[in-house]
N, C-alpha and C positions, 0 to 999 in steps of 0.2 A: 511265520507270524506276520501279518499285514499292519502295514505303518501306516501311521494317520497322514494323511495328505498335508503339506506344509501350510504353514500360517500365509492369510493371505497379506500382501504386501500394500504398502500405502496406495489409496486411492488415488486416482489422477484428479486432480479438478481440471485444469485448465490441459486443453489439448489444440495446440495454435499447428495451423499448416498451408506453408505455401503464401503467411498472409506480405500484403502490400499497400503501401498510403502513398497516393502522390497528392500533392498538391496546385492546382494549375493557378499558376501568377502572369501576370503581364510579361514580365523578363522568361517565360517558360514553365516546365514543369520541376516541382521539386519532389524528390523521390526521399521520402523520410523512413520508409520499409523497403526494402527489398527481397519478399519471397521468404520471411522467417519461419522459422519451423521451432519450435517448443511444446515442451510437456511442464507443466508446474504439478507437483504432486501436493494433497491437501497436509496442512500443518506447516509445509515448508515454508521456510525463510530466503526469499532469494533478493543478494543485492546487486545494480542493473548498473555497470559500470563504462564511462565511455566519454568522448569530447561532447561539446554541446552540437546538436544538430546529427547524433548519433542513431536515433531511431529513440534514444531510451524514453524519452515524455512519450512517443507517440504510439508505443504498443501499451504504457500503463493508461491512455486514456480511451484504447480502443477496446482494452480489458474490463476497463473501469465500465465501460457505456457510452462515455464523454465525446467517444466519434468513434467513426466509421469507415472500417477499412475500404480500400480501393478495391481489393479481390483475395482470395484465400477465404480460410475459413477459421475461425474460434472459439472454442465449446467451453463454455461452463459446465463440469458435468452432462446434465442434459436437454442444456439450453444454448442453442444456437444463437448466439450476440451479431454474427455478421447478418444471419436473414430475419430479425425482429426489426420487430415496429416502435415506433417512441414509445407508444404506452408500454409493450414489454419492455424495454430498455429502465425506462423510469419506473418501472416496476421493480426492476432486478436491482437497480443503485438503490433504493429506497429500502429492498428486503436485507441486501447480501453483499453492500458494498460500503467502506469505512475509509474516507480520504483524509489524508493529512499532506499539506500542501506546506511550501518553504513560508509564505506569508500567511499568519494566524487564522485571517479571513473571521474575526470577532467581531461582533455587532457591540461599540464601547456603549452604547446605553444601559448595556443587560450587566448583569451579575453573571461570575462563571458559571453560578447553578440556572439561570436562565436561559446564558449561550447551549448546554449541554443539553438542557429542556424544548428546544427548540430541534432537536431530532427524536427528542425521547418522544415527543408529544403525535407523530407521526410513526412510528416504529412500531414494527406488531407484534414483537416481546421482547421490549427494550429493559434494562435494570434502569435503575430510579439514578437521576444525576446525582442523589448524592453519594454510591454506590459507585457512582463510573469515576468520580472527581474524586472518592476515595484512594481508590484503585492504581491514581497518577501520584498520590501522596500531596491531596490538594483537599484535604477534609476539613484544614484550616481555613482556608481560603474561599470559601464557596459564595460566600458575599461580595467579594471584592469585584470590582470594577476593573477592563482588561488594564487601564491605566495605572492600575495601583498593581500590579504583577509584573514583574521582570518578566525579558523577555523567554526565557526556560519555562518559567512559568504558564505564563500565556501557550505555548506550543504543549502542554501538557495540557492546558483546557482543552486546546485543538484535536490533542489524542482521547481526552476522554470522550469530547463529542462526537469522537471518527466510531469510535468501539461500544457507548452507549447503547447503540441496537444489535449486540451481538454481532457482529458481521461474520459473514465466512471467508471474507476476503478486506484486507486492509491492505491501501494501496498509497506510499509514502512519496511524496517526491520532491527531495529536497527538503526531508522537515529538517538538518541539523543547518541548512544553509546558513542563515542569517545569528546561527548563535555560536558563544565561545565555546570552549571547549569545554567548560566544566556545566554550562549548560545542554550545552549536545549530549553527553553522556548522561544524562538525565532525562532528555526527550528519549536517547533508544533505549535506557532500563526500563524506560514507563511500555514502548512499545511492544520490548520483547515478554517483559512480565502481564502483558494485558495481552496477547495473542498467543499464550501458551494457558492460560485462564480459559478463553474464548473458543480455543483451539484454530484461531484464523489462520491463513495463508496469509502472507506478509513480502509485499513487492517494496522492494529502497530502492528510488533511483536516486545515485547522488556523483557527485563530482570527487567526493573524498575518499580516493583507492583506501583509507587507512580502517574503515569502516567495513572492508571486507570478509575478515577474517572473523566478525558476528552472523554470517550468514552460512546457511545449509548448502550453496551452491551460487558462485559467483557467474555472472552473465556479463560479460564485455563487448558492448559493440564498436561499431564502426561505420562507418557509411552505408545506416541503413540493414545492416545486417550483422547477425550473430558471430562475431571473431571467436570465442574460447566460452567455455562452459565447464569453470573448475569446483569442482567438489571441495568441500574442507572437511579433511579428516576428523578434525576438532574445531566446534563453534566458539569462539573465543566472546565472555562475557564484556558487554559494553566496557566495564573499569577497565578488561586487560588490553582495550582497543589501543595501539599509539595514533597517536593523535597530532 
């Protein structure tokens, strides 16, 4: 009897190889990649662990669009990021890319449902902000001024306006930085529950080893390059995180 051929296995989105960033300063070169090689598979969760000055900001904003590698090469699916041009690049953040950043980056004259309307309104099939600010458990809030929001708060405005346009990639860095701890775990339920919604890919870079054990596959660097790439058997929900 012939057997049906096996289920195919998760798609690759991101396929990085060989890539590198230097940077040339006055006092010399700084080498912030060195030569990395990565696969990110779509849906995955991966958090980017490492000292500061470890490469981790600099492959999520070479991923993101945000810059541009020195050499190697990095696929989107199949869209080549290292040989596009601005318009592609600003094309590709603008379709497929959802950033949350450690500082809010809120325009305080808006309302959360304006800050959020402010990607809706450019997005080519975004959900309605008050759908995304749902979403973060901010349905009450949607009037409020960033000044009248804790800071938990406010970064969950941040997440709904990363995720408003669908993305197929949300790209985090440092969003629990600046907040406590019963805030932090509140920004990554909002994330992890809105990128399994979306079906996104989900990059964390952070400085808090304690936050690891929420991801599909830990990434540890080091000077510029990929030290250890461990899998977690079990994704441990935000609450179970220690902190």
């Amino acid at each position: 009897m012939a057997t049906a051929p096996p289920a195919p296995g998760p798609k690759v989105a991101f396929d990085v190889r060989g890539l590198s960033k230097v940077y040339r300063t006055g006092a010399g070169d700084v080498h912030a990649l060195r030569g990395v090689d990565l696969q990110i598979l779509a849906g995955e969760t991966l958090v980017l662990l490492g000292p500061s000055g470890s490469g981790k900001s600099t492959l999520l904003n070479i991923l993101g669009g945000l810059d541009r590698a020195s050499s190697g090469s990095a696929r989107f699916h199949d869209f080549e990021l290292t040989g596009a041009s601005e318009t592609e690049l600003t094309r590709y953040r603008r379709r497929s890319v959802g950033f949350i950043f450690q500082f809010f980056n809120l325009v305080p004259s808006l309302t959360a449902r304006e800050n959020v309307a402010l990607i809706t309104e450019i997005a080519t099939d975004p959900m309605s902000p008050e759908e995304a600010l749902a979403r973060v458990g901010l349905a009450d809030r949607m009037d409020h001024f960033p000044a009248q929001l804790s800071g938990g708060q406010q970064q969950r405005v941040a997440v709904a306006r990363a995720i408003a346009k669908r993305p197929e990639l949300l790209l985090c860095d440092e969003p629990t930085g600046s907040l406590d701890s019963d805030s932090g775990v509140q920004v990554l339920e909002a994330i992890v529950d809105v990128t399994g919604d979306v079906g996104a890919t989900a990059m964390i870079v952070s400085h808090n080893t304690d936050i690891a054990g929420m991801a599909d596959r830990v990434i540890r660097f080091r000077d510029g390059r990929i030290q250890e790439v461990q899998p977690n058997a079990r994704k441990l929900a935000p609450r179970e995180v220690s902190w």
